[in-house]
C-alpha positions in Angstrom: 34.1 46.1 26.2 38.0 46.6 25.4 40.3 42.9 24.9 43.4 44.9 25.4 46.3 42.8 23.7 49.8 43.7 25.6 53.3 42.7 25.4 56.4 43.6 23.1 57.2 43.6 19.6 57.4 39.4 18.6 54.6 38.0 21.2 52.0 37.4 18.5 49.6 41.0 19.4 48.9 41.9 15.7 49.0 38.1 14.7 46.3 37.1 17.4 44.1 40.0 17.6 42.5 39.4 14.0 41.8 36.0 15.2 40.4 37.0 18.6 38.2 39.5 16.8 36.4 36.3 14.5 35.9 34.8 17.5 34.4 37.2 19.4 30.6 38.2 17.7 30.5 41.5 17.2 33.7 42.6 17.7 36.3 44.6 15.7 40.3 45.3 15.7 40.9 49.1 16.7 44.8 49.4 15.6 45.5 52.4 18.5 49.1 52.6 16.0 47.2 54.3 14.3 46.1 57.5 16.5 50.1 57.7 17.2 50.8 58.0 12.6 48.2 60.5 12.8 49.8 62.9 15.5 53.4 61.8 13.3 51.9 63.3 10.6 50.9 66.7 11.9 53.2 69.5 10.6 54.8 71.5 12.1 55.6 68.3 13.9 54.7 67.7 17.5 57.8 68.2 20.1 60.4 65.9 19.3 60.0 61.8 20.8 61.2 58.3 20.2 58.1 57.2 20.7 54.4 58.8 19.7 53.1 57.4 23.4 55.2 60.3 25.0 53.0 62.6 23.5 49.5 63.0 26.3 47.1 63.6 22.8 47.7 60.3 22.1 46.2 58.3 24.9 43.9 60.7 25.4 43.1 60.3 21.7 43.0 56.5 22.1 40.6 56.5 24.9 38.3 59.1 23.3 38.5 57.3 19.7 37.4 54.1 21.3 34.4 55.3 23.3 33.1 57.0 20.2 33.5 53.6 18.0 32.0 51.6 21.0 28.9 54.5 21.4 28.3 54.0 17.9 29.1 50.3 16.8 28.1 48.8 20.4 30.2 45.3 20.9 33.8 44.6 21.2 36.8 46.2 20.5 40.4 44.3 20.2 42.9 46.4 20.5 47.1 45.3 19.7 49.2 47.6 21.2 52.0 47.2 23.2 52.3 49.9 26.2 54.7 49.7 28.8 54.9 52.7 30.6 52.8 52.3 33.9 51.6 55.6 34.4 50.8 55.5 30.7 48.4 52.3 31.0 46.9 53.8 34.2 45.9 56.8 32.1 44.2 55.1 29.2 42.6 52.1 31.6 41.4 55.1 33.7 39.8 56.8 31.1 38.4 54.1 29.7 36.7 53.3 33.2 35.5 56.9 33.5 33.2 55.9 30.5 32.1 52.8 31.9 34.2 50.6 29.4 35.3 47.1 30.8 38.5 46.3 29.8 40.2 42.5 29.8 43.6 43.4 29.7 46.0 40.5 28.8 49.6 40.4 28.2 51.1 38.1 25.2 54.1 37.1 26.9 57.2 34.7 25.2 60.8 34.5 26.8 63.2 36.6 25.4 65.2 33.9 23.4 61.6 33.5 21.5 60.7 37.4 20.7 64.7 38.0 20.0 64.1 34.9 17.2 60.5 36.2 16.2 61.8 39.4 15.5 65.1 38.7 13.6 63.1 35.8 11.7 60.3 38.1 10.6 59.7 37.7 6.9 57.1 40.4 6.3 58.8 43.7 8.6 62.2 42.4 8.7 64.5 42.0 11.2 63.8 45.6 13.3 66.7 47.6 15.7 63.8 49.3 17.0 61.5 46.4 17.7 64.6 44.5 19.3 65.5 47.9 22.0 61.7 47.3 23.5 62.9 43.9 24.4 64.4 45.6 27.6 61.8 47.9 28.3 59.3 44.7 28.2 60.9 42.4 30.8 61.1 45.6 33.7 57.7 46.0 33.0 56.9 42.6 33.3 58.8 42.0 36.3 57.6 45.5 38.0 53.8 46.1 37.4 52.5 44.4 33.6 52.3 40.9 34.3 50.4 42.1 38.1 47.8 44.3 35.9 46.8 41.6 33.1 46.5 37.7 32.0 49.5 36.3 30.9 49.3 34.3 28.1 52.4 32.7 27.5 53.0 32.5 23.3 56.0 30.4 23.6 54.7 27.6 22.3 51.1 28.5 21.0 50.0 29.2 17.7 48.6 32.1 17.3 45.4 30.4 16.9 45.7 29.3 20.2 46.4 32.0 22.0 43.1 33.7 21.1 40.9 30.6 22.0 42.7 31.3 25.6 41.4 34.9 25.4 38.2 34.2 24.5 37.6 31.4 26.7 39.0 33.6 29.6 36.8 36.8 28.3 33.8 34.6 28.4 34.2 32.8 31.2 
């Protein structure tokens, strides 16, 4: 099975899926940032985005990457990473169902007082233009289709810590 971790730069996704991962047996983090450096990396460079998502190879990419680590490790995969275009998420959970993959899909949600003070605050990236323009983005997808499609889990005022005991407890339950 998938734990998808959702939500915007500052809600605690790369903090809290390490922490999910010891928690679950078996499990491991798939970083699906990762796919997207890849494709960055290929030269002469892909057509020109703000954002490697844009780019179909990717979630395609992300969907085959983890069938094939799930085929051959078995278990869990925790995957971080934020995605906010609807038809976007429809393609990779759609995918991921066409290979019989359960997914528990939850959003890491914080007002935006909170993720604008997370972000500016953060001591190991730095304070981030480009993690600050998703906070936008984030609350229209919230309030259009996100927050309908997942678990919230409101980070406000959780520790990372506990936010993956919520997940866990809800993925087990």
């Amino acid at each position: 099975m998938i734990v998808w971790l959702n939500g915007t730069h500052g809600a605690g996704k790369t903090t809290t899926g390490p922490l999910v991962q010891r928690l679950l047996p078996d499990s491991r983090v798939f970083d699906a940032e990762k796919v997207g450096e890849t494709l960055m990396d290929i030269r002469p460079g892909l057509p020109e985005t703000d954002n490697f998502q844009h780019w179909p190879p990717w979630r395609t990419l992300v969907v085959e990457t983890a069938r094939r680590v799930l085929d051959y490790t078995g278990g869990t995969l925790v995957v971080p990473m934020t995605v906010l275009v609807e038809e976007y998420w429809r393609e990779i959970s759609a995918g991921l169902a066409r290979h019989g993959i359960p997914v528990h899909h939850f959003v890491l949600h914080a007002d935006q007082e909170t993720l604008r003070g997370r972000i500016e605050g953060d001591t190991v990236m730095g304070p981030s233009a480009f993690r600050l323009a998703h906070l936008r983005p984030y609350a229209e997808a919230s309030r259009t289709w996100l927050h309908a499609e997942a678990e919230v889990i409101d980070t406000t005022h959780l520790t990372p810590a506990q936010a993956a005991s919520r997940i866990v407890t809800s993925v087990k339950s």
